[in-house]
N, C-alpha and C positions, 0 to 999 in steps of 0.2 A: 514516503518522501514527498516534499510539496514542489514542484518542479515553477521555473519562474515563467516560461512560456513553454506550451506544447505545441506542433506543429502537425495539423493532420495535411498528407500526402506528400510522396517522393518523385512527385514531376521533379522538375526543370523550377517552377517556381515556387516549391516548397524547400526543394534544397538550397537554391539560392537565398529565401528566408533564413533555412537557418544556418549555410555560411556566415553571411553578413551579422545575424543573430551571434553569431559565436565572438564574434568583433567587441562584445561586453562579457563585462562578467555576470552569469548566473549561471542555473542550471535549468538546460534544453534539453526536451526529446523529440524524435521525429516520429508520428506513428504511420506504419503505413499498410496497408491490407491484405495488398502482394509479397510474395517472397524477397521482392528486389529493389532497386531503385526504378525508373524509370521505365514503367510496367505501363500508364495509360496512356494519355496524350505526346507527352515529350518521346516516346519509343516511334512513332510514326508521323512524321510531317514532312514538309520541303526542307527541311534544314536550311532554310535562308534567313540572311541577316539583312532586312529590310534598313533600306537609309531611310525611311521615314513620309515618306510623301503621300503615302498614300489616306493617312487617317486623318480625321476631321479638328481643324485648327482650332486649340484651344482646349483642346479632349486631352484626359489624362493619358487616353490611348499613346497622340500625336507624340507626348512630350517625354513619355516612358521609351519610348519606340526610338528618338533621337538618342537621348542618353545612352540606354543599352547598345545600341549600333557602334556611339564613340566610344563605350566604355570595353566593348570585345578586345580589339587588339590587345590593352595593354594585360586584361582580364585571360587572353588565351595565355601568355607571356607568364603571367603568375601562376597559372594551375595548369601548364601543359596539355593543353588538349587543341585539336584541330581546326582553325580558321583560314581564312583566305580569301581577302578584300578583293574581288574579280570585275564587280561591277556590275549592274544591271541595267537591261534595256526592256522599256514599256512599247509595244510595238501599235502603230497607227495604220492601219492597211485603208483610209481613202481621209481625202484634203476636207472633205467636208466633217472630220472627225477633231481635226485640229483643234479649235477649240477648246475640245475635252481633252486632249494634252496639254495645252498651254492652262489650263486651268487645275491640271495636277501640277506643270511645273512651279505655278505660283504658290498652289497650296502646301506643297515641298518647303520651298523657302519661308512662307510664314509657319512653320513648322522648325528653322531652322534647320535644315538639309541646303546640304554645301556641296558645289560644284554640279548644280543640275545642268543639263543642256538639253536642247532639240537640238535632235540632226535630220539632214534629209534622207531619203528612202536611201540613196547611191552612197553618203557617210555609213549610216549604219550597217550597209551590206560589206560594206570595204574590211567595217572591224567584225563582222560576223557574216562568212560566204555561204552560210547556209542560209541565212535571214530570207524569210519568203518574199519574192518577187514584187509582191502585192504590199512589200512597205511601203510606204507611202512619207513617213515618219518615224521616229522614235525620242522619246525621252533618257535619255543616258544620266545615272546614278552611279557617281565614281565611289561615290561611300558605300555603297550594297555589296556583301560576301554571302561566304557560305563558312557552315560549321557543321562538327558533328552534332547531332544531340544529345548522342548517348556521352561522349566524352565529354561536354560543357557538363551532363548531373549527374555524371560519374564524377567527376571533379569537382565541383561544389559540396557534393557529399561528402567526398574523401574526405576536404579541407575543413569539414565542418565537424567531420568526428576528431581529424586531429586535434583540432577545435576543443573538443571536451563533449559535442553534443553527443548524445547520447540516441540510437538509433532500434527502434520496434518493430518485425517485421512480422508478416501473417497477422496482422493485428488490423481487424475491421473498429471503425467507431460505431457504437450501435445507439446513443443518449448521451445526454447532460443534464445534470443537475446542477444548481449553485448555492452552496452553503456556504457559510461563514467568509464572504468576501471571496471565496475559491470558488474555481471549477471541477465539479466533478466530472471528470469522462469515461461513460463506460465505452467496453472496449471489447472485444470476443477473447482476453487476454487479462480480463478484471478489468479494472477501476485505478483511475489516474485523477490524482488531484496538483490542479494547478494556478499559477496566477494570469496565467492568460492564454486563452488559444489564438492560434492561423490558423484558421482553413483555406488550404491550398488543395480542396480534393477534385479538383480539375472538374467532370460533368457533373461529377454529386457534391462540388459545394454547395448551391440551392437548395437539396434538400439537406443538408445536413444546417447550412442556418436557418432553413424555418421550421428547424427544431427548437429554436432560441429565440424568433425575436416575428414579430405581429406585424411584420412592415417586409414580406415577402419579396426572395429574388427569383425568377427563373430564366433557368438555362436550357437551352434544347442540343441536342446531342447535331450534329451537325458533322456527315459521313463524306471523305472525302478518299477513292480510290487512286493508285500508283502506277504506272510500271517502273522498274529499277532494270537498266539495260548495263551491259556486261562491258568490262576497263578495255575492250576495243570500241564501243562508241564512247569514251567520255570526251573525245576530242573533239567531237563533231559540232560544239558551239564550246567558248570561252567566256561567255558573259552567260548569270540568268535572265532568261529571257521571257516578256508577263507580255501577255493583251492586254487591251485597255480596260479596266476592272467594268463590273457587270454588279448588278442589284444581289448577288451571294457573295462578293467578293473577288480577287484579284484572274479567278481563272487560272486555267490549265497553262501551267509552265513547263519552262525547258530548260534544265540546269544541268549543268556540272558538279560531282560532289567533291567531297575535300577527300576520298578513299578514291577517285579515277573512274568512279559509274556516271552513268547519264539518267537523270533523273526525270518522269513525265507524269503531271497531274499538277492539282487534285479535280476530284469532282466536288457536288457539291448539293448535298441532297440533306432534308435534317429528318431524323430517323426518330423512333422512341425509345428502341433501346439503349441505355446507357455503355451499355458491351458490344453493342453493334459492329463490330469491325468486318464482319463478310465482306466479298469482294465480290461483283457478278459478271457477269457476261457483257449487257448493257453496257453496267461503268467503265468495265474497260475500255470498252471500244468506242465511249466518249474521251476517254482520256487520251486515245491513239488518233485517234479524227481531229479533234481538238488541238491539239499539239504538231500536227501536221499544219494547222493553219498556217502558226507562224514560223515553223520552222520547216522547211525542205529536206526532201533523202533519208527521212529519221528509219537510221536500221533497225528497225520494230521486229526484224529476225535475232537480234540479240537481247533480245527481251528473258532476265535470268530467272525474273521471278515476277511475281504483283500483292501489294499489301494496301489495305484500308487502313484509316485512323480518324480518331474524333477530334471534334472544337467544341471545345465547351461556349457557346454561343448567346450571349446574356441580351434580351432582348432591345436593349436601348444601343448596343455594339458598345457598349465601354467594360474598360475594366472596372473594378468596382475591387479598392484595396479601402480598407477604409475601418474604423471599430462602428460595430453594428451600434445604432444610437440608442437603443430599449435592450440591448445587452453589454453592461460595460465589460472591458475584458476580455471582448469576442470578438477577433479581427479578423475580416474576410481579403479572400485572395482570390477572389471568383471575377469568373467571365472571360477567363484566360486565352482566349483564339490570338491565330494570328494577328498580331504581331508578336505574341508573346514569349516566342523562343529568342527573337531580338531583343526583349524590352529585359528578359529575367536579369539580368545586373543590376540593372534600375528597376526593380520588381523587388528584388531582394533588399537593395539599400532601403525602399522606402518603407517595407514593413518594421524593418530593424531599426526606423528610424520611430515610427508609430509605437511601435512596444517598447523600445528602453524610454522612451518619452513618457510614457505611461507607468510604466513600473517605476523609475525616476535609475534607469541601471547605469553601472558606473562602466567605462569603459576597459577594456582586458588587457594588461598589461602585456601578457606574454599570449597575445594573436600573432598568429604564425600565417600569414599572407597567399603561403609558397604551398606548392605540391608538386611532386613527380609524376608524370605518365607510366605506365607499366613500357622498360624498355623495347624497343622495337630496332631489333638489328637490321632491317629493310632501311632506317635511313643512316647507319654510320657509318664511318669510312670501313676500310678493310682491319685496318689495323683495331681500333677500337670496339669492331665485332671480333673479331679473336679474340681479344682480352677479354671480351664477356664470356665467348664460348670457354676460355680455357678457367673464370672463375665459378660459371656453372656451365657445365656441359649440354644440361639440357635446350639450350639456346641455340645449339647447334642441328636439334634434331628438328626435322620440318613432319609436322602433323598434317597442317590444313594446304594442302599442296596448291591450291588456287589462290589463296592469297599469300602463301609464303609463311604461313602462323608455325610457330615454336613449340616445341614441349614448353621452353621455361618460362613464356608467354601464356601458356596458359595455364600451368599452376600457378603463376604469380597472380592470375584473374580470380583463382578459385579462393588464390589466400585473401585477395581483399573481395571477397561477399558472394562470388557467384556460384550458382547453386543448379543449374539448371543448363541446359545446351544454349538457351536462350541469352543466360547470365553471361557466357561465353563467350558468345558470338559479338555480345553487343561491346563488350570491353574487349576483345581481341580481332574480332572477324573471322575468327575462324570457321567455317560454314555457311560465311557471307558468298560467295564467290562461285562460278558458272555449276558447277555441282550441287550446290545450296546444300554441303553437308555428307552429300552420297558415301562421300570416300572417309573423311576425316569424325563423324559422329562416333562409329564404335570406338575410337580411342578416346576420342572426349568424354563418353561414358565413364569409360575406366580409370580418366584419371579423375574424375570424379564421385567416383566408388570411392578410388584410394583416399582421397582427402577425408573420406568416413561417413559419405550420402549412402545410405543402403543403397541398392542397387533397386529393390523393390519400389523406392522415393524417388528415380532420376524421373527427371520430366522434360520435354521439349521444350513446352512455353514456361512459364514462371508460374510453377509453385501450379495449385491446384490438380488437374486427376488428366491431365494428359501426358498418362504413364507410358514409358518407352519400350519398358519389358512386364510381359504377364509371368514369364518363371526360367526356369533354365533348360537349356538346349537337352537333348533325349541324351541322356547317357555321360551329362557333365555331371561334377561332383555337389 
C-alpha cells in the first residue's frame, strides 16, 4: 500500500498533525515506537496553556503559541477533553525589575495577546493570598489556562482514527530511502512506502532528519523535574503562577491542574540522553526552593509523587515545521518545547496545511470534527449516573478509590488502546492519586489480563520490559 502521508511520532504534535491531516482525503498512518500514544514529551510537562507573551515577536514560535491558546477552548469543546482558562500571573519581586515586565507586557501585545495588565504587588496578592510578600509586581494573562495533556493526544488521536488514519504501534523508524517519487520507510515493523513524511518524533527528530537531508538540525534533550502535590493543596493558588523568565526559560511554576493537584517546577538542566527522565535529589529540591520563592506556605508535606520530562530544545529556540529544502516530501515538526502543548492546534493545522498543499489533497467530505471522552460519573448529576450505572453496571463499581475511577471507566480505556498500568492511568487516573496505585494496580492488572494482554506482557510503563509479574504465586494454578 502506498500511504499519502506518514506521520512519525504520538506526541501531542504528531497527533494533532494527523487529526487535522484526517480533515482531507487520503490515506494516513501514524507510526510510533511506544506501545501508546503519548509516551515521550507530551506525557510529562506543566500542562499549561500559555497566552503567548513570552516568545519572541515575529517567530513562528510567538504566532503558533497565540493561535493554539485561541483555538483550545472551542477545540476542548469538539473533542471533550479537559481545559480551564484560569489565567496567569508573571511575578516581579523588586521595582528595579519592572522594566523587564513592561517589556514582556509589550512583547505579549506585539504577539497579539489580549487583556495583558500590570498590577501592583497588594492587586496581585488580593487575587492570589498566597503570592510572596516580596511582589513587588505582576503581569496578569486572562487568556493563559491549563489542560490535560494526556486527554488533548488522547483526543486528537481518537479523532484522527475515527478519521480513517490509520495507527502503528511498537514501531521504531530505523532509515529512509527514496525511490520512484516515494518514500521508503523502514521501520522495526518492515517497510512503508509513502508520499510524504512528518516527523514529529519530539528529541529524535534531528536525528531522524539528518538521516535525509545535508543541511542538519540539532536538538538537545533539555530535562525538567516536578513535584505533583495531592487535591488538598490544589487550592492553595487559582492562577498559574511564572517568575520573570531566565536565559533556560520560563522557570519553576506554580499551578493548579485541571484534575485538582498542585503542580511545581520544572527544572532546567539539558542532558544527553534522549530517555533521560531520572529524577534526583538536587532537582527536586530546586524545584521546592524555587517555588517557594513566589509562592508562600507550599504544603510540600503533600507532595504524592515527582516525575522528569524532556524539551526537545532546537538550538535557535524556534519551532521549525517546514518541508526540508534537499528533501522534497520530508516535512519536519521538530524543535517542539514549550510552548508547544499550547501551539499543537496550530501545529497540527499548519502541517495539514503544508502536506495537502503539496500533495494537491482534496478535502474530506465526511470529517467528523467531534469526539467523546470516556464517561466519567464524578461530573453527572445523580440521576444521569444511575442511568449509566443501571446501562452498565460496571460504572458503579469504584476500583481506584483515590480518585473515584470505575470498573466501566476502565475497560472502556482498555477498549480504546491502553495496554499498560501506564495506558490506564493516563486516560482514566486511576493510580493517579495519594496511593500512586497501591491499592487499585492488582485489579487494573486483571482487567487487563481479561481484555487478552498475557499477564506475562503486563507492564507499568508503556510497553518495553518493565514487567510487573515474574510467574505465579506458590501454589496457584
Amino acid at each position: 500500500m502506498i500511504y499519502d502521508a506518514i506521520i512519525i511520532g504520538g506526541g501531542v504534535s504528531g497527533a494533532a498533525a494527523a487529526r487535522y491531516l484526517s480533515a482531507y482525503r487520503g490515506n494516513f498512518l501514524l507510526l510510533e515506537r511506544e506501545e501508546d500514544l503519548c509516551c515521550g514529551t507530551s506525557k510529562a510537562n506543566s500542562a499549561i496553556v500559555h497566552a503567548g507573551f513570552d516568545a519572541k515577536p515575529g517567530s513562528l514560535m510567538a504566532r503558533l503559541n497565540v493561535a493554539g491558546a485561541k483555538a483550545m477552548p472551542a477545540l476542548s469543546r469538539e473533542l471533550d477533553f479537559p481545559y480551564d482558562p484560569i489565567g496567569s500571573l508573571v511575578v516581579c519581586f523588586d521595582t528595579g525589575d519592572l522594566p523587564r515586565l513592561e517589556a514582556l507586557k509589550r512583547q505579549g501585545e506585539a504577539n497579539g495577546v489580549e487583556g495583558l495588565e500590570i498590577l501592583s504587588g497588594e492587586a496581585a496578592r488580593a487575587m492570589e493570598p498566597h503570592l510572596s510578600r516580596r511582589c513587588a509586581a505582576a503581569l496578569y494573562a486572562p487568556t493563559a489556562g491549563i489542560v490535560c495533556p494526556f486527554g488533548l493526544t488522547y483526543a486528537l488521536g481518537e479523532n484522527a482514527a475515527q478519521n480513517g488514519v490509520q495507527f502503528s504501534f511498537d514501531t521504531e523508524v530505523t532509515g529512509f530511502s527514496r525511490e520512484n517519487g516515494l518514500w521508503r520507510v523502514e521501520t522495526t515493523r518492515g517497510a512503508f512506502r509513502t508520499r510524504a513524511v512528518v516527523n514529529a518524533a519530539g528529541v529524535q527528530a534531528a536525528a531522524l532528519h539528518n538521516l535525509v537531508s545535508r543541511r542538519p538540525l540539532h536538538i538537545t534533550p533539555r530535562k525538567g523535574e516536578y513535584l505533583l502535590l495531592d487535591h488538598t493543596a490544589g487550592t492553595h493558588v487559582r492562577h498559574t503562577i511564572f517568575q520573570l523568565p531566565g536565559p533556560l526559560g520560563k522557570g519553576v511554576l506554580v499551578t493548579p491542574t485541571v484534575h485538582g493537584n498542585l503542580l511545581l517546577g520544572p527544572t532546567a538542566v539539558d542532558v544527553d540522553d534522549p530517555n533521560g527522565v531520572d529524577t534526583t535529589a538536587a532537582g527536586l529540591a530546586e524545584v521546592a526552593e524555587k517555588a517557594a520563592l513566589g509562592v508562600e506556605d507550599l504544603p510540600l508535606r503533600q507532595v504524592i509523587t515527582a516525575f522528569a520530562g524532556l524539551r526537545a530544545h532546537e538550538d535557535g529556540h524556534e519551532f521549525i515545521i517546514e518541508e526540508a529544502a534537499d528533501a522534497p516530501g520530508f516535512f519536519d515538526c521538530a524543535g517542539i518545547e514549550s510552548p508547544g502543548l499550547s501551539s499543537a492546534p496550530a501545529i497540527g493545522q499548519l502541517v495539514a496545511a503544508q502536506v495537502s498543499q503539496a500533495l494537491n489533497l482534496p478535502e474530506n467530505p465526511d470529517f467528523c470534527p467531534t469526539r467523546r471522552a470516556i464517561p466519567d460519573p464524578r461530573k453527572l448529576s445523580f440521576e444521569a449516573r444511575q442511568a449509566l450505572v443501571a446501562r452498565d453496571p460496571a460504572y458503579g463499581r469504584i476500583i481506584c478509590r483515590c480518585e473515584e475511577i470505575s470498573e466501566g471507566e476502565i475497560r472502556e480505556a482498555i477498549r480504546r488502546g491502553a495496554r499498560s498500568l501506564d495506558g490506564v492511568k493516563r486516560r482514566t487516573r486511576a493510580g493517579m492519586g495519594r496511593c500512586q496505585g497501591g491499592f487499585c494496580a492488582p485489579r487494573v492488572m486483571e482487567l487487563l489480563e481479561q481484555s487478552g494482554i498475557p499477564w506475562q506482557q503486563l507492564t507499568a510503563k508503556a510497553g518495553g520490559t518493565s514487567y510487573l509479574l515474574t510467574g505465579p504465586a506458590k501454589g496457584a494454578d
